[in-house]
C-alpha positions in Angstrom: 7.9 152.6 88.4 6.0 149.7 89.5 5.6 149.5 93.0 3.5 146.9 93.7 6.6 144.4 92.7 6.4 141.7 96.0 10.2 142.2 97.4 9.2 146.1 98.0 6.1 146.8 98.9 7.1 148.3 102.1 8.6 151.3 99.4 5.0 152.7 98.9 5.8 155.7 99.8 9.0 156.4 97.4 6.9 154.5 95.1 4.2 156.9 94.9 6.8 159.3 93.1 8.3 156.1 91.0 5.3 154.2 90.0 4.5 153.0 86.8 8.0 153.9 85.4 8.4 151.8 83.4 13.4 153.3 74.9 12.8 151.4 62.9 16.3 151.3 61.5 18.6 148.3 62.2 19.4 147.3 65.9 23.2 146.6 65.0 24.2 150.3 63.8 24.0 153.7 65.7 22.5 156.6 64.2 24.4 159.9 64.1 23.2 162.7 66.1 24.1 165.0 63.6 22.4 165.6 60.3 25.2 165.9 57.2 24.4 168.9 55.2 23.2 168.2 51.5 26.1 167.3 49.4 26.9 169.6 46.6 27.2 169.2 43.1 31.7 169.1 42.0 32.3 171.8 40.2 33.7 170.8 36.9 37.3 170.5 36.2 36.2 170.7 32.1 35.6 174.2 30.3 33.1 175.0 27.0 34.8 176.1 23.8 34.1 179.9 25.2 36.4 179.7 28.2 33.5 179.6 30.2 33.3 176.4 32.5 30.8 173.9 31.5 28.0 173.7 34.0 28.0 171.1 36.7 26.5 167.9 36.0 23.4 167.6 37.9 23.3 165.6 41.2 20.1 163.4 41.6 18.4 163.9 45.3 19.1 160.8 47.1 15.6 160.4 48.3 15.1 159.6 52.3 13.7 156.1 52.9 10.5 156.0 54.2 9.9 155.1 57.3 6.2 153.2 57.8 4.2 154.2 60.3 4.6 152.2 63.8 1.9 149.5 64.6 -0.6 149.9 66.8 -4.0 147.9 67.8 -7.6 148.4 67.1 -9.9 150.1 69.5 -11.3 148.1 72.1 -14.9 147.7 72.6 -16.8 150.8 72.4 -14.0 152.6 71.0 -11.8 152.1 74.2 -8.1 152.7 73.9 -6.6 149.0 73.4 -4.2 147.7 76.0 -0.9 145.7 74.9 0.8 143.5 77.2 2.6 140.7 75.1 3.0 139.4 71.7 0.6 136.7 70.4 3.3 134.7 69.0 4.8 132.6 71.5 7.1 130.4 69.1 9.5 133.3 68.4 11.7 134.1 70.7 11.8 137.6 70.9 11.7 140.1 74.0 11.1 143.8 74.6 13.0 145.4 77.3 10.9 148.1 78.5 12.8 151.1 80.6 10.3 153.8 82.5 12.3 157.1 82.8 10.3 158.6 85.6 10.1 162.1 87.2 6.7 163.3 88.5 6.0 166.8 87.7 6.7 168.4 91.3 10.3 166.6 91.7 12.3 169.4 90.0 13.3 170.6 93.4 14.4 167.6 94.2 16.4 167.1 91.1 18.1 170.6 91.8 19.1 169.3 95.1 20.9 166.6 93.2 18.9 163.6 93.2 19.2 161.7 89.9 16.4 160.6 88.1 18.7 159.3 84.4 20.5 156.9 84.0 23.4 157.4 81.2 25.7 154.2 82.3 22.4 152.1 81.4 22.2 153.4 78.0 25.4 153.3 77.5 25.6 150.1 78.7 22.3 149.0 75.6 24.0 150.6 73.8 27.2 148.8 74.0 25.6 145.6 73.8 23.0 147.0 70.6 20.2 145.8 72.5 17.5 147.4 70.9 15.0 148.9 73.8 11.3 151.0 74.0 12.0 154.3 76.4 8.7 155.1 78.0 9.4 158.8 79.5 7.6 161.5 81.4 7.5 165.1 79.5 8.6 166.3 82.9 11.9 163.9 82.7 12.0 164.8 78.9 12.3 168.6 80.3 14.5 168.0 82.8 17.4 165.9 80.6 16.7 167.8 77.3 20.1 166.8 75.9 19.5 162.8 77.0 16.4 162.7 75.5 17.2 164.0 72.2 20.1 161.9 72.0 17.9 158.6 73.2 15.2 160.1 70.7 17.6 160.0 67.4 19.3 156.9 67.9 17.7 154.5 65.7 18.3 151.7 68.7 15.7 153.5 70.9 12.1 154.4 70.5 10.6 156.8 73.6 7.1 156.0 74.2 4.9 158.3 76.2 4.3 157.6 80.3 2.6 161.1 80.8 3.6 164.3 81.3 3.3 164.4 85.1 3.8 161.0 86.5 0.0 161.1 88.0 -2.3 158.2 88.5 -5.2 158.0 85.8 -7.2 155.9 88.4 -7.8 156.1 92.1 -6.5 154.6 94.4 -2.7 154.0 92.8 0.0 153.8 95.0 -0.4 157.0 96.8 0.4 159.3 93.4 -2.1 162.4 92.7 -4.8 161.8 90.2 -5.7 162.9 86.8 -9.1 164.3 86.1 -10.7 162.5 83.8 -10.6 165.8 81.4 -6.9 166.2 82.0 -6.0 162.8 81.1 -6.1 163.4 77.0 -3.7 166.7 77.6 -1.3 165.6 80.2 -0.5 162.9 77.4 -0.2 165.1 74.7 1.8 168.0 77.2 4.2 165.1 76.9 4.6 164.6 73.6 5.1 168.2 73.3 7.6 167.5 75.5 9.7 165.0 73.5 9.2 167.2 70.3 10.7 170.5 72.1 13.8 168.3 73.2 14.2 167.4 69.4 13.5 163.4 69.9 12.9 162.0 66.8 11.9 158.6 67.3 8.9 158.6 69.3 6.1 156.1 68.8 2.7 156.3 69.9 2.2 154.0 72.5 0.9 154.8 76.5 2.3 153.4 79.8 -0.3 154.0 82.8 1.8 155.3 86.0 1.8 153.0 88.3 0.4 150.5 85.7 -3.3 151.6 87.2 -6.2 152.1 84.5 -9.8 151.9 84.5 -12.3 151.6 81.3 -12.8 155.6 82.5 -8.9 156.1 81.4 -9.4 154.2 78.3 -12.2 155.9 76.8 -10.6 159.4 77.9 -7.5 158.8 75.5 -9.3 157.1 73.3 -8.7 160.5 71.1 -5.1 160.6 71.6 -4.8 157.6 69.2 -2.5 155.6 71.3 -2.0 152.3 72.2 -1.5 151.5 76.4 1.3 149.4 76.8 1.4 146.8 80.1 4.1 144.0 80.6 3.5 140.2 81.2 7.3 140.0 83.0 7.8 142.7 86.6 11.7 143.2 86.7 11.9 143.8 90.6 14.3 146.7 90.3 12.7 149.3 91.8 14.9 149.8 95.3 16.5 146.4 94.7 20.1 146.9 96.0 21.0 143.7 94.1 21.2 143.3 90.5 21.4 139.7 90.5 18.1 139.2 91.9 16.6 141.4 89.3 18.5 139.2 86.3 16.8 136.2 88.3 13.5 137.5 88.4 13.1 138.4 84.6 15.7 135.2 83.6 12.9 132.9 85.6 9.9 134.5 83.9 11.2 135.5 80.1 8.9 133.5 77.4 8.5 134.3 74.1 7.1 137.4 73.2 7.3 138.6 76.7 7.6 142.2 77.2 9.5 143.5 80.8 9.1 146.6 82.2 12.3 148.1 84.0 13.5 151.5 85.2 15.7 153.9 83.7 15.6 156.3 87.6 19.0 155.9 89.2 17.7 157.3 92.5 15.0 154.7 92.5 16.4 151.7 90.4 20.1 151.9 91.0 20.6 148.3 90.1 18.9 148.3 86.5 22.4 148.4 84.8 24.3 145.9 86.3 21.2 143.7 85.9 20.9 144.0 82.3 24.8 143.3 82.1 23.6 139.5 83.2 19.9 139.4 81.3 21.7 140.4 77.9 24.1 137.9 77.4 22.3 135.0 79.2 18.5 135.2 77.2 20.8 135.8 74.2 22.2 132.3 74.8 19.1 130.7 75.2 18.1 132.1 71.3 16.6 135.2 72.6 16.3 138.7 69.9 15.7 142.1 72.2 13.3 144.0 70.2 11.2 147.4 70.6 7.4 147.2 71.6 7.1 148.7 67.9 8.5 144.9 66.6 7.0 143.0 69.0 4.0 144.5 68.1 3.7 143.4 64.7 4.3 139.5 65.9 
């Protein structure tokens, strides 16, 4: 989650465990979580001059679209990881709504204890209004809500985006979190795609979110393997601990331009206030001409 938001930086504590947090096919239609089973061939109601029936006529295979390949960026200089933060175009008024699902990796206790770190009424509630929406998710949250993020992971509305395994700070200092080492840094991001696969997410795109939003040129160059692309935001929701949702809507309603891309918080224990904030974003940017895409289409603008 990102702490460093001005209404609460007194949180830095319960930010250290929240930082940085911060979901193709057509945005309008859900996709089934279930996969129909081939159709079979009829049999025939004819028969051959022998008695025999007449063999089925064959069925052609319906081929499977193909899906291309998300976008992502060139390497930076000297092969560095490249950093995304907004969409060039700024005569298109499009928006990503970004949602962090954090969990660092020694919260399970806490999670057992009861604290909640989903949030099913707020995709419910995208889903309701089909706004289409990048998930960036820990492995350890992945783990955690295996059945939420499979189902977030094969509806074609969502795409879940990588935000590390552990929820660990790839620089130092970073709002109090525990570091990566430098030679971690390439695994803990793939331990999380591992992650996602294992939970059966389909739609998962290969893009990076820094906890805590921290990164150095050290942190680029050590994913610079992985293949990614680090995703940052040009708009800072405010919902992390906000107890009012109508602040948040202000916040990102006052700084929304086209191409922007907000970062937001799918934690209930830490962002209670996300849902009832994008009841009021949705419908109001959507006035004002606004389309909700994924980073994946805002990308490619």
């Amino acid at each position: 989650m990102i702490t460093f938001v001005r209404r609460f930086a007194t949180a830095a504590v319960l930010g250290a465990a929240l930082a940085g947090c911060g979901t193709g096919g057509d945005a309008e239609t859900h996709g089934s979580l279930a996969t129909p089973p081939p159709a079979s061939a009829a049999p025939s109601a004819s028969a051959s001059a022998s008695g025999r029936p007449a063999p089925a006529p064959s069925q052609p295979r319906t081929a499977r679209p193909e899906q291309s390949a998300p976008p992502t960026l060139a390497a930076g200089p000297g092969g560095l990881t490249p950093v995304f933060e907004r969409a060039p175009d700024t005569r298109t008024k499009a928006v990503a709504l970004t949602f962090d699902a954090d969990m660092t990796a020694d919260q399970g206790a806490r999670a057992a204890r009861g604290e909640h770190f989903d949030n099913p009424a707020l995709i419910a509630s995208l889903r309701s209004l089909k706004v289409p929406a990048t998930v960036f998710m820990t492995g350890r949250w992945a783990e955690e809500y295996p059945d939420q993020a499979r189902s977030i992971g094969r509806d074609p509305l969502f795409e879940i985006a990588n935000h590390s395994y552990s929820h660990h700070a790839f620089k130092s200092p970073c709002y109090g979190l525990p570091t990566v080492s430098g030679e971690q840094m390439r695994t803990d991001v793939e331990r999380a795609f591992t992650a996602f696969r294992k939970a059966g997410a389909r739609n998962v795109v290969p893009y990076f979110r820094f906890p805590g939003g921290c990164y150095d040129d050290e942190a680029l160059r050590a994913l610079a393997p992985a293949k990614v692309t680090a995703v940052q935001w040009d708009v800072v929701s405010g919902d992390a601990f906000a107890n009012d949702g109508n602040a948040v809507a202000e916040q990102v309603l006052a700084e929304v331009r086209p191409g922007s891309l907000v970062v937001m918080h799918c934690t209930r224990s830490a962002a209670p206030v996300t849902e009832q904030a994008i009841r009021r974003i949705v419908p109001e940017l959507r006035e004002r001409g606004y389309r909700f895409v994924k980073v994946s289409d805002l990308m490619k603008r």
